[in-house]
VONU-483678 format. One record per residue (C-alpha): residue number from 1; residue in three letters; x, y, z. Coordinates in pm, 1 decimal, m for minus. Layout:
R    k    r        c1        c2        c3
R  NUM  ALA         X         Y         Z
...
***
This chain:
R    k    r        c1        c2        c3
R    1  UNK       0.0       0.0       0.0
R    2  UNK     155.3     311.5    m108.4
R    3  UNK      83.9     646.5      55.0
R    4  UNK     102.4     943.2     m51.7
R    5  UNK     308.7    1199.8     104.2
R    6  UNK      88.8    1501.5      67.3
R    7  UNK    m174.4    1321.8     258.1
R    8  UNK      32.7    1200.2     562.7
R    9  UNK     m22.4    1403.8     903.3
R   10  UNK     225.8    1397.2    1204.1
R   11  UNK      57.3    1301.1    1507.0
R   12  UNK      86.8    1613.4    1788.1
R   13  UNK     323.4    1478.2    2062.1
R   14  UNK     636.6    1253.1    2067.2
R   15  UNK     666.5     978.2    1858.2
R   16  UNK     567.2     612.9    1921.4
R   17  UNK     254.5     749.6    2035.2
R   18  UNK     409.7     925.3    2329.6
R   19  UNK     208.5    1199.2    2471.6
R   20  UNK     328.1    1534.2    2502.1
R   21  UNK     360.5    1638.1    2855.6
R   22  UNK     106.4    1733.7    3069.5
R   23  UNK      50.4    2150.5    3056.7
R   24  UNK     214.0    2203.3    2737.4
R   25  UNK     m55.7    2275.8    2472.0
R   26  UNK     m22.1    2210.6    2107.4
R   27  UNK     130.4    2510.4    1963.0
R   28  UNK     146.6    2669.6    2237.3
R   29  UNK     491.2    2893.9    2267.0
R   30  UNK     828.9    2767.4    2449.2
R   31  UNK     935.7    3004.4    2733.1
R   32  UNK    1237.1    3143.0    2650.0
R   33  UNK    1517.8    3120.7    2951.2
R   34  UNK    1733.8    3426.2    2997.8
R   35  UNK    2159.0    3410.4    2943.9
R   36  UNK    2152.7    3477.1    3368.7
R   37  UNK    1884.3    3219.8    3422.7
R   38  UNK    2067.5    2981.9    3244.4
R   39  UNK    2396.3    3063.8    3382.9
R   40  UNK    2235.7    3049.1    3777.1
R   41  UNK    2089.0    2739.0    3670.3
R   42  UNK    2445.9    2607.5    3588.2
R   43  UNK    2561.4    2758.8    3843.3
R   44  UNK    2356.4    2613.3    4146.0
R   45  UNK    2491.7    2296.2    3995.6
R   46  UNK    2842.9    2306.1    4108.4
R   47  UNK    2820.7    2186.8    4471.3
R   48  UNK    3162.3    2352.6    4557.6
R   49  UNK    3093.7    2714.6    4398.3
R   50  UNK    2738.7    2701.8    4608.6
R   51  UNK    2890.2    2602.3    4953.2
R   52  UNK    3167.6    2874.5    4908.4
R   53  UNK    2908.1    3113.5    4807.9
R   54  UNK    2683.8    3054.2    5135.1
R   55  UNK    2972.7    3032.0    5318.4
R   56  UNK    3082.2    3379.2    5194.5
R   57  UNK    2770.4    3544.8    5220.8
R   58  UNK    2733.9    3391.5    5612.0
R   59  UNK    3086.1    3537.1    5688.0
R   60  UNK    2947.5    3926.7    5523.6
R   61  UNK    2673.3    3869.3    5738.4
R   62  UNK    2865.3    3764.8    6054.0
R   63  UNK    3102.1    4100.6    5986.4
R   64  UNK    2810.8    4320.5    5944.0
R   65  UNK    2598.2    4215.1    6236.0
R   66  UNK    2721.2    4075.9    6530.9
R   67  UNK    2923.6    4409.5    6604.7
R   68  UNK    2588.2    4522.9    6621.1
R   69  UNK    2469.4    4336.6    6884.2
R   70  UNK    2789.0    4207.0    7057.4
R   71  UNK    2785.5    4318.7    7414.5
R   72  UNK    3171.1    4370.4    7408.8
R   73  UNK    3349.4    4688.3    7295.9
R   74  UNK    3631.1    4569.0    7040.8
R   75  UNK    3853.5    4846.7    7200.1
R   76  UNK    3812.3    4833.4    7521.2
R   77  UNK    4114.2    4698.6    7721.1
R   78  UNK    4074.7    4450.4    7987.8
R   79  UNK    4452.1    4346.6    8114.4
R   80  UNK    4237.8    4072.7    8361.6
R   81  UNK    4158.4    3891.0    8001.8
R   82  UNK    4497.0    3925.0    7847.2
R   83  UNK    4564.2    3643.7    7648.0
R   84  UNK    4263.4    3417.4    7763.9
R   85  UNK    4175.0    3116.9    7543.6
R   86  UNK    3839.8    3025.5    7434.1
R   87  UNK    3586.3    3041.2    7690.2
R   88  UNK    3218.9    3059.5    7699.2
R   89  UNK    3204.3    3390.9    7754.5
R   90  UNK    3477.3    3485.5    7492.1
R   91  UNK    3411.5    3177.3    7213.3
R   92  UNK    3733.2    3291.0    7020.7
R   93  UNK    3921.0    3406.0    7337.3
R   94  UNK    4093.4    3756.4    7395.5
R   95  UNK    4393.2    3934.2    7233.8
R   96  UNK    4674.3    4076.2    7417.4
R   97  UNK    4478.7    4384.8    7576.1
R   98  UNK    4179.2    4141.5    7639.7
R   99  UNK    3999.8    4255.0    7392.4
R  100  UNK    3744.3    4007.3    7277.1
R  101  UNK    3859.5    3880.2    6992.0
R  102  UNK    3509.0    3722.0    6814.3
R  103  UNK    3394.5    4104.9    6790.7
R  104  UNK    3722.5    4224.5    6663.7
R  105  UNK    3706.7    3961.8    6342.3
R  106  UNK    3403.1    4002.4    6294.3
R  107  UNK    3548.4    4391.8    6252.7
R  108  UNK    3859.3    4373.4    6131.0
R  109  UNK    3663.5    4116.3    5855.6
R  110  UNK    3458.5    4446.5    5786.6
R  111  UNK    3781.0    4668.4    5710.2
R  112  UNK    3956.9    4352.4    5494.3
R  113  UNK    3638.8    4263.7    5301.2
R  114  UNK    3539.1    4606.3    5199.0
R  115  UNK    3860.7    4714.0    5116.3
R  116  UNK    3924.2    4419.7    4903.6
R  117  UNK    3562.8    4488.9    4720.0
R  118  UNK    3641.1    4876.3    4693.1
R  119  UNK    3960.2    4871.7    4542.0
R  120  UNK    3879.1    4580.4    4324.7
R  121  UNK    3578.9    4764.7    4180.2
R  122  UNK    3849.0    5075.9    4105.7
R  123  UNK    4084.3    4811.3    3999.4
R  124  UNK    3805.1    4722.5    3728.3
R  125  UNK    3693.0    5055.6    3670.0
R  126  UNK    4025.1    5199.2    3553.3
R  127  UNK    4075.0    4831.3    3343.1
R  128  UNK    3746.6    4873.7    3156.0
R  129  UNK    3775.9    5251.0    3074.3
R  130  UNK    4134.5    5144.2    2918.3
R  131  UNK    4092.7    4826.6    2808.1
R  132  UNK    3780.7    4956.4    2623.0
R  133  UNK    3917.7    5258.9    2477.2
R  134  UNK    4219.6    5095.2    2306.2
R  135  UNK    3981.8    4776.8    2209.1
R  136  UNK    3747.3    4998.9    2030.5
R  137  UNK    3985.5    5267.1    1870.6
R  138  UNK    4264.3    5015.7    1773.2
R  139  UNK    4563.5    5127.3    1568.6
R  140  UNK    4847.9    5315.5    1671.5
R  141  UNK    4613.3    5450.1    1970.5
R  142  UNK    4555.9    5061.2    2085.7
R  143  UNK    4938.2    4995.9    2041.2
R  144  UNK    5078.2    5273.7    2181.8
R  145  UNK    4853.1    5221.1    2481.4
R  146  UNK    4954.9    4838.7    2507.4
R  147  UNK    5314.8    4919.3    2462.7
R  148  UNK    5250.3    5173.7    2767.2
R  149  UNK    5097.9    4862.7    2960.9
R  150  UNK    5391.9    4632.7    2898.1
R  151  UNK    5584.4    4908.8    3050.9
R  152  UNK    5369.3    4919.1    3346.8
R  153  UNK    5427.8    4520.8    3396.6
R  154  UNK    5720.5    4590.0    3508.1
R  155  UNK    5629.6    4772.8    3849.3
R  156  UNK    5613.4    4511.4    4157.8
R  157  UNK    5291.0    4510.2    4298.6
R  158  UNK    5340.5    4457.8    4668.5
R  159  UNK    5670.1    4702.6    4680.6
R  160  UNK    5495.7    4965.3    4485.8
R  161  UNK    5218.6    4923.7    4697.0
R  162  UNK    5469.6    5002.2    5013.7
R  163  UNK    5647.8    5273.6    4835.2
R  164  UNK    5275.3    5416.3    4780.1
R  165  UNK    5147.2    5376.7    5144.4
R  166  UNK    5492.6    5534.7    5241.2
R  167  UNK    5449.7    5841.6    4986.2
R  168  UNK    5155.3    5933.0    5139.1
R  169  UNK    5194.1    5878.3    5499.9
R  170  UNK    4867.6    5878.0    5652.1
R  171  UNK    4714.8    5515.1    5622.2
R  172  UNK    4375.5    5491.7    5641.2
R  173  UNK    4069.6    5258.0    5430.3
R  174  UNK    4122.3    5556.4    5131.4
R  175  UNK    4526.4    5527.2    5151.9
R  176  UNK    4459.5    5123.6    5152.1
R  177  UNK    4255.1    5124.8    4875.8
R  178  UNK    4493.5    5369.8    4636.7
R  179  UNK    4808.8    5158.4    4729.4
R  180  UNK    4631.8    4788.9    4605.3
R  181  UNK    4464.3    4885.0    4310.8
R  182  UNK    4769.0    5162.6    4119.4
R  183  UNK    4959.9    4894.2    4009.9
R  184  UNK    4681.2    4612.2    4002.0
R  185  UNK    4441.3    4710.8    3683.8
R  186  UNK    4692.7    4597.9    3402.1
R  187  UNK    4540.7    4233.5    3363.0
R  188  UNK    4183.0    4359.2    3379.0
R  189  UNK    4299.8    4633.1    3103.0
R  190  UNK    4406.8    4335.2    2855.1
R  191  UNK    4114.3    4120.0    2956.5
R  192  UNK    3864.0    4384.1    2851.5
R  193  UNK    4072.3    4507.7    2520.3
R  194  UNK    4004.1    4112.9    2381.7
R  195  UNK    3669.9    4100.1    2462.2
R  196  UNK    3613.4    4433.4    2326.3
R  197  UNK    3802.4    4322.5    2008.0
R  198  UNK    3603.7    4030.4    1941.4
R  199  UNK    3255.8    4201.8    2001.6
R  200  UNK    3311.2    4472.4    1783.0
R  201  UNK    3316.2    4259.7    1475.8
R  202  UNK    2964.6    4172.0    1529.4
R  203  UNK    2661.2    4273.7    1309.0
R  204  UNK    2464.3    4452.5    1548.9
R  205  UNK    2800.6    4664.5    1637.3
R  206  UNK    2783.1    4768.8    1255.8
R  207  UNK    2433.7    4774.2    1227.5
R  208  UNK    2455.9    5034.3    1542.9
R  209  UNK    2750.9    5252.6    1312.3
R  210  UNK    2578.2    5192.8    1029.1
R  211  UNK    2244.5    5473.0    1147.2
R  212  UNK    2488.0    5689.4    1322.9
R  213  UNK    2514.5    5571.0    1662.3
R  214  UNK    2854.0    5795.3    1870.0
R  215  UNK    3126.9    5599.7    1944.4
R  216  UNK    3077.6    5597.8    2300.9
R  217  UNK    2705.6    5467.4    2275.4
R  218  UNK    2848.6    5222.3    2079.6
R  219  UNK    3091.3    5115.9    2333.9
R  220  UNK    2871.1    5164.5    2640.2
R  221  UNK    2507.8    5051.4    2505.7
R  222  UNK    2652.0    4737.8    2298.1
R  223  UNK    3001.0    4640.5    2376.0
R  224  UNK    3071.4    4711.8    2765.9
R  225  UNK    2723.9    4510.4    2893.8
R  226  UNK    2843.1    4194.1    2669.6
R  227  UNK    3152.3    4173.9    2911.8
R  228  UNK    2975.4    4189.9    3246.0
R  229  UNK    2999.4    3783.0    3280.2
R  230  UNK    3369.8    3878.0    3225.7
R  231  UNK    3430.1    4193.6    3520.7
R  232  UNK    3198.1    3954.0    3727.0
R  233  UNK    3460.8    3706.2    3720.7
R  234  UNK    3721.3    3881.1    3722.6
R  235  UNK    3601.5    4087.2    4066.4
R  236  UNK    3610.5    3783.8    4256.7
R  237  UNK    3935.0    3693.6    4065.6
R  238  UNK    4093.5    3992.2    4164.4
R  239  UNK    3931.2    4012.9    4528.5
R  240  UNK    4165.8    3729.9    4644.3
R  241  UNK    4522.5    3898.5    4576.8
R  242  UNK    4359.4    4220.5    4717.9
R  243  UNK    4270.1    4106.9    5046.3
R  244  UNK    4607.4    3860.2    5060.9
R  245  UNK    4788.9    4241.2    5001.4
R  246  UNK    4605.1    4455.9    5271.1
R  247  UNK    4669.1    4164.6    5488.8
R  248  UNK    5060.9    4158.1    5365.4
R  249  UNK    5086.2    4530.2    5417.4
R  250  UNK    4885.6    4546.4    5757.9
R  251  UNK    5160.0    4227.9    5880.0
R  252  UNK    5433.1    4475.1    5822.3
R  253  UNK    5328.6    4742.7    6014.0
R  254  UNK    5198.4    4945.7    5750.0
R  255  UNK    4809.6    4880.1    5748.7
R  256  UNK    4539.6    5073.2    5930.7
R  257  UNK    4618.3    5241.8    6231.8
R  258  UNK    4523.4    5140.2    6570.2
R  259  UNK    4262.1    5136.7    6735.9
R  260  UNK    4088.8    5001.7    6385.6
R  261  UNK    4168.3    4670.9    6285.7
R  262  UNK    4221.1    4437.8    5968.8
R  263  UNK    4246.4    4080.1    5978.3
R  264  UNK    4615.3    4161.2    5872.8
R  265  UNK    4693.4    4375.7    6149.7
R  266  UNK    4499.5    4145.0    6382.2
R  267  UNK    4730.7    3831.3    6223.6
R  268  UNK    5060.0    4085.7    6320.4
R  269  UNK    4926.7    4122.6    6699.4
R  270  UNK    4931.7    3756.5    6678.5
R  271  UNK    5252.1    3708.4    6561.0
R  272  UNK    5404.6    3887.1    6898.6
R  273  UNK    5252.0    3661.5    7116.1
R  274  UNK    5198.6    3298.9    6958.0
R  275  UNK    5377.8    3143.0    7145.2
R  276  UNK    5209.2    3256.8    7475.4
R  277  UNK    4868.3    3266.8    7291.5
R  278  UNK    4865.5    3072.8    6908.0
R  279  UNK    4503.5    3143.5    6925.9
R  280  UNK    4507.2    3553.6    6845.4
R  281  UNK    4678.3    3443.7    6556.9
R  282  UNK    4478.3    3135.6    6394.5
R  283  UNK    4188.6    3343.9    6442.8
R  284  UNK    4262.2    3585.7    6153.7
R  285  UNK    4413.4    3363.1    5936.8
R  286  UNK    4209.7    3095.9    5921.3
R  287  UNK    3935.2    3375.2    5842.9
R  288  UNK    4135.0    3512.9    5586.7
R  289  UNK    4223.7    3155.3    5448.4
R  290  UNK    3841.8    3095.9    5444.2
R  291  UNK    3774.7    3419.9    5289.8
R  292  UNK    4050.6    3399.2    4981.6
R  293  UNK    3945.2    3040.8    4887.9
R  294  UNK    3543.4    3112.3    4871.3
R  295  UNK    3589.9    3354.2    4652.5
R  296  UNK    3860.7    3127.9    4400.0
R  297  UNK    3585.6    2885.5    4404.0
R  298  UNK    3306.5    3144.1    4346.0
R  299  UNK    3488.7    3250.8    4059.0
R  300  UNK    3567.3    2932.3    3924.1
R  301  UNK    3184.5    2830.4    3932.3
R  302  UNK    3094.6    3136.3    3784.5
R  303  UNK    3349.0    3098.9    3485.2
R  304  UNK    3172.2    2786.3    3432.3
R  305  UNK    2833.4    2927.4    3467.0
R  306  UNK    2888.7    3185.5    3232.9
R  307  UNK    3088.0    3049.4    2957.1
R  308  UNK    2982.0    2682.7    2926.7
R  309  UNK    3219.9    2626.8    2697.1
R  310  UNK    3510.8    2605.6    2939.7
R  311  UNK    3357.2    2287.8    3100.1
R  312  UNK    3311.6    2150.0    2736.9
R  313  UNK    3685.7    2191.6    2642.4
***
């Protein structure tokens, strides 16, 4: 029996007589999942990324809260508590003045985190402005620019970051924040030139040149929100080796200035008296330890969340 194709129907529904599933009508339109739904959706999936994530957000939380309602006053001094170990009264113990020292993380985390968040967003914001603008123009501006970063390279971060801190004398969250990020914004610079470079070959780039559109709406409306997966990533990439420097500078002696604390400074306090007390000193670094790798493996989920293709290769 032959049939003839013009008269053959296909059956609504999967094949093999399969029915479609239930609350889908026939014909009825496909909901359409957005690039940050799908990349949350990934995202939720990697079991490390979300513990280091809650963890992260639980330590913000314990930093910006429990100063709030802790019944101790981080600077007063209490020589009958010097040195004491944990104790129900004092969970984390007390420092050398008998300060307690749960309050003074959860303060001195306040200072490290939000420096580390500030000067990473100026760390971006000077990368994207220069990164985009040489990206975009190209020619002898974009290589005379990268030739002026490859010259930059050469600075040490950490020593310029003392020289800077010295220069200006007075060390406080601003000074901080100045001395890690002036010598830190080359990589995001070269990151955000290549994305740049690839995205302005596209259509809707021309299309957008094509009925007149100004350079900068080209680069702010169409180029600069097609590399927020990339600054996302690269804020918590960056956020590690800022906090790991405040805490570098602070050990030296040249963080911020008593009666404030960092977890640096906090780690250097330690460091004159572990071997009376070791606990004023794993205190602050185990919190920055926790602190530096939640946010590597935040960042590593969310490279994976946003550009699939990294698992696939």
């Amino acid at each position: 029996m032959t049939v003839d194709p013009r008269q053959a129907t296909i059956p609504v529904g999967a094949p093999f007589g399969i029915e479609p599933e239930a609350g889908l009508a026939a014909g009825a339109p496909l909901r359409q999942a957005s690039l940050w739904t799908d990349a949350w959706r990934r995202y939720i999936k990697n079991r490390g990324a979300v513990v280091a994530g809650t963890v992260f957000v639980l330590i913000v939380l314990y930093c910006l809260i429990l100063p709030l309602f802790s019944p101790y006053d981080p600077n007063h001094i209490d020589y009958d508590l010097q040195n004491q170990g944990p104790t129900w009264a004092h969970p984390l113990g007390s420092d050398n003045f008998g300060r307690d020292l749960m309050t003074r993380a959860a303060l001195g985390g306040r200072i490290s985190i939000g420096i580390g968040f500030v000067a990473t967003l100026v760390i971006l914001g000077i990368g994207v402005v220069y990164g985009a603008i040489s990206g975009f123009v190209g020619g002898r501006l974009d290589n005379a620019m990268q030739r002026f970063l490859d010259a930059l390279y050469g600075l040490p971060y950490l020593p310029f970051a003392i020289i800077t801190v010295t220069i200006i004398g007075t060390v406080n969250f601003l000074t901080m924040v100045i001395a890690l990020s002036i010598a830190s914004w080359f990589t995001t610079a070269r990151i955000v030139r290549g994305q740049i470079i690839t995205l302005k070959e596209n259509d809707y780039v021309r299309a957008a040149k094509a009925v007149g559109a100004r350079w900068y709406r080209v680069v702010v409306r169409h180029l600069l929100p097609n590399t927020l997966g990339v600054l996302i990533i690269a804020i918590f990439l960056e956020l590690p080796g800022v906090i790991l420097g405040e805490a570098f500078l602070s050990f030296i002696g040249l963080g911020i200035n008593p009666p404030d604390a960092s977890l640096g400074s906090m780690a250097q306090d330690g460091y004159t008296a572990y071997r009376v007390a070791p606990h004023i000193i794993v205190v602050p670094s185990v919190a920055i330890t926790i602190i530096v790798m939640c946010t590597y493996f935040i960042a590593d989920g969310l490279r994976d969340a946003l550009d699939p293709r990294t698992r696939e290769t």
